[in-house]
C-alpha positions as CSV (number, residue, x, y, z in Angstrom):
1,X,0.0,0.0,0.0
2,X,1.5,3.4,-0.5
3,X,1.1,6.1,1.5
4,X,-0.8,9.4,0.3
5,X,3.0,11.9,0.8
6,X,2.0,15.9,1.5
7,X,-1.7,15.2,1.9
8,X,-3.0,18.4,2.1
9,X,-5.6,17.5,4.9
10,X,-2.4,16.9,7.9
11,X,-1.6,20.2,9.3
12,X,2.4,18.8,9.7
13,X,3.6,19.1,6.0
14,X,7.1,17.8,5.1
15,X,9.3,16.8,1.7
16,X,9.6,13.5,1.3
17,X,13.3,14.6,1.3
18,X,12.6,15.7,5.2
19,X,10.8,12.7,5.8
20,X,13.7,10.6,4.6
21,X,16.6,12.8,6.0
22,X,14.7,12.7,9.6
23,X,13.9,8.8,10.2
24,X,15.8,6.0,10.3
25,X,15.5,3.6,7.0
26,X,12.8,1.4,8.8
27,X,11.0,4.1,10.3
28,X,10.7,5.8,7.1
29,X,9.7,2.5,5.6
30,X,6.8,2.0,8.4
31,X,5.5,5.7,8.6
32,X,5.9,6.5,5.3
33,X,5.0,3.7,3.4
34,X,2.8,1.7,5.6
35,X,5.2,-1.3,6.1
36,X,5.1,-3.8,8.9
37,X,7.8,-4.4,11.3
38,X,8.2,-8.7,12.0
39,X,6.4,-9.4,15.1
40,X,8.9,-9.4,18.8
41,X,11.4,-7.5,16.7
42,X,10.4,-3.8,17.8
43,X,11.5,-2.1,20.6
44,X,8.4,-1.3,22.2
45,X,6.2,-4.4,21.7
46,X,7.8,-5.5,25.9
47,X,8.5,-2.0,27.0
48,X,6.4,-1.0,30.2
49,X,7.7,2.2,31.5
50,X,5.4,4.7,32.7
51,X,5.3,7.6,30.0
52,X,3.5,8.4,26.6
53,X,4.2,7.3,23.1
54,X,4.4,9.9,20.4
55,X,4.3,9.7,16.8
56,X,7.9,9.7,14.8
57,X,7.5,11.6,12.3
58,X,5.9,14.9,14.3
59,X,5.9,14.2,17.9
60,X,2.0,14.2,18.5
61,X,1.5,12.1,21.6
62,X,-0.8,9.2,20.8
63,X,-0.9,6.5,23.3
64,X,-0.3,6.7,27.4
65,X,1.5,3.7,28.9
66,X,-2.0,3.4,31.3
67,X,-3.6,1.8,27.9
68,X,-1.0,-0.5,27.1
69,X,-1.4,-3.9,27.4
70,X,0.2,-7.2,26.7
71,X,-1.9,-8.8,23.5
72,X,1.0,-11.5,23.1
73,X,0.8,-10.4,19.2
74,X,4.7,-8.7,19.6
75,X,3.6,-5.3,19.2
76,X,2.8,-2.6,21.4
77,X,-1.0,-2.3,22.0
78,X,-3.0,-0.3,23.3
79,X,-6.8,-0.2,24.4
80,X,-7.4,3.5,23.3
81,X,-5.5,6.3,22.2
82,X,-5.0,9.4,24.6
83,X,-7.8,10.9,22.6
84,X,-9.5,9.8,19.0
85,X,-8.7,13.7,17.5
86,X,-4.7,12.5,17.5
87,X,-5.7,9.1,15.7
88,X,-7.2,9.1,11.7
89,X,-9.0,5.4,10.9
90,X,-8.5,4.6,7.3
91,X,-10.0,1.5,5.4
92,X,-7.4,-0.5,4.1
93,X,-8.0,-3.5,1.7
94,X,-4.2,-4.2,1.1
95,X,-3.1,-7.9,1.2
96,X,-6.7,-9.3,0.4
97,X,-7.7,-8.1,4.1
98,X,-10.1,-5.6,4.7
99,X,-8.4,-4.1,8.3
100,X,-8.0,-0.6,10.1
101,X,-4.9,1.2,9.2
102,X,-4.6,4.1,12.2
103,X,-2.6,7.3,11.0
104,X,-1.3,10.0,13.0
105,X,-4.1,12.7,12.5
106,X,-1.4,15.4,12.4
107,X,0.8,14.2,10.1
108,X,-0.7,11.3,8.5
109,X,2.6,8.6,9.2
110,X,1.3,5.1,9.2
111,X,1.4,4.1,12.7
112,X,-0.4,0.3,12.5
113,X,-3.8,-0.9,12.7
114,X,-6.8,-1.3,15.6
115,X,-8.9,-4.1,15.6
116,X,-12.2,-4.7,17.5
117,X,-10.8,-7.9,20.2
118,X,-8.9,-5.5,23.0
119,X,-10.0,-5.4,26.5
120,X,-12.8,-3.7,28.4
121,X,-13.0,-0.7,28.2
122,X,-12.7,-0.2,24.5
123,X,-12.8,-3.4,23.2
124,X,-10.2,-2.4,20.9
125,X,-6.7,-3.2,20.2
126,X,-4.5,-0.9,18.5
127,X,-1.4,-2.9,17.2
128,X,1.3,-0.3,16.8
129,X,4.7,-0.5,15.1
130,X,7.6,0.5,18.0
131,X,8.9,1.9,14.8
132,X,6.2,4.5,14.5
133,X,6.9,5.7,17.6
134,X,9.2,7.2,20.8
135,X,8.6,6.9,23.8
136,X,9.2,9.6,26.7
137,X,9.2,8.9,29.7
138,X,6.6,10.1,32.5
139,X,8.6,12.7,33.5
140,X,9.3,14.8,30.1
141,X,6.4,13.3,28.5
142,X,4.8,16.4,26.8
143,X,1.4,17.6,28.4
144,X,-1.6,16.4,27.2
145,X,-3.5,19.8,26.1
């Protein structure tokens, strides 16, 4: 699948230039063109430090460490994102699968997909490339406007 580069709807515009001079090869390769890190590999997927995740390419935070939980899939997931505004659902029928790709809403980098068999409260799972992401810890994480 490729990935719609300077979509005019995400406020955080870069050059693909940018967006390759700024992340690693494999984060450029996830965010950018919707790839998929192998399962256990990431360095999030058994991470459990109290803190927020942010998105790569713009530093939106996305997910609170509270959420995460251990799906035994080997990557991070979460039960809901710190609020639905910072997350964009997008339909995606790539690899004969009809799924839920979840983009950063600010800057549209491909972050991984939800799907509908998390835990109470949500019900939902969002299965996140570490790739995709930082993580900063609870005390720098940035303020949650």
């Amino acid at each position: 699948m490729s990935h719609p580069h300077n979509d005019p709807q995400y406020p955080i515009q870069k050059s693909d230039a940018q967006w390759r001079a700024e992340l690693t090869p494999v984060q450029y390769a996830v965010a950018r063109q919707a790839a998929t890190e192998r399962a256990f590999t990431g360095s999030f997927w058994n991470h459990w430090a109290s803190g927020r995740y942010t998105c790569v390419g713009c530093g939106t935070a996305l997910f609170d460490s509270e959420t995460k939980f251990d799906a035994g899939c080997g990557w991070p997931s979460y039960w809901a994102a710190i609020e639905d505004g910072r997350i964009e659902r997008v339909i995606d029928r790539s690899h004969g699968m009809t799924r839920v790709e979840v983009r950063c809403a600010a800057c549209g980098s491909h972050l991984g997909h939800v799907f509908d068999d998390g835990p109470a409260p949500t019900g939902e799972r969002f299965c996140i490339n570490s790739a995709a992401i930082h993580f900063a810890p609870i005390a720098d994480a940035p303020p949650t406007p």
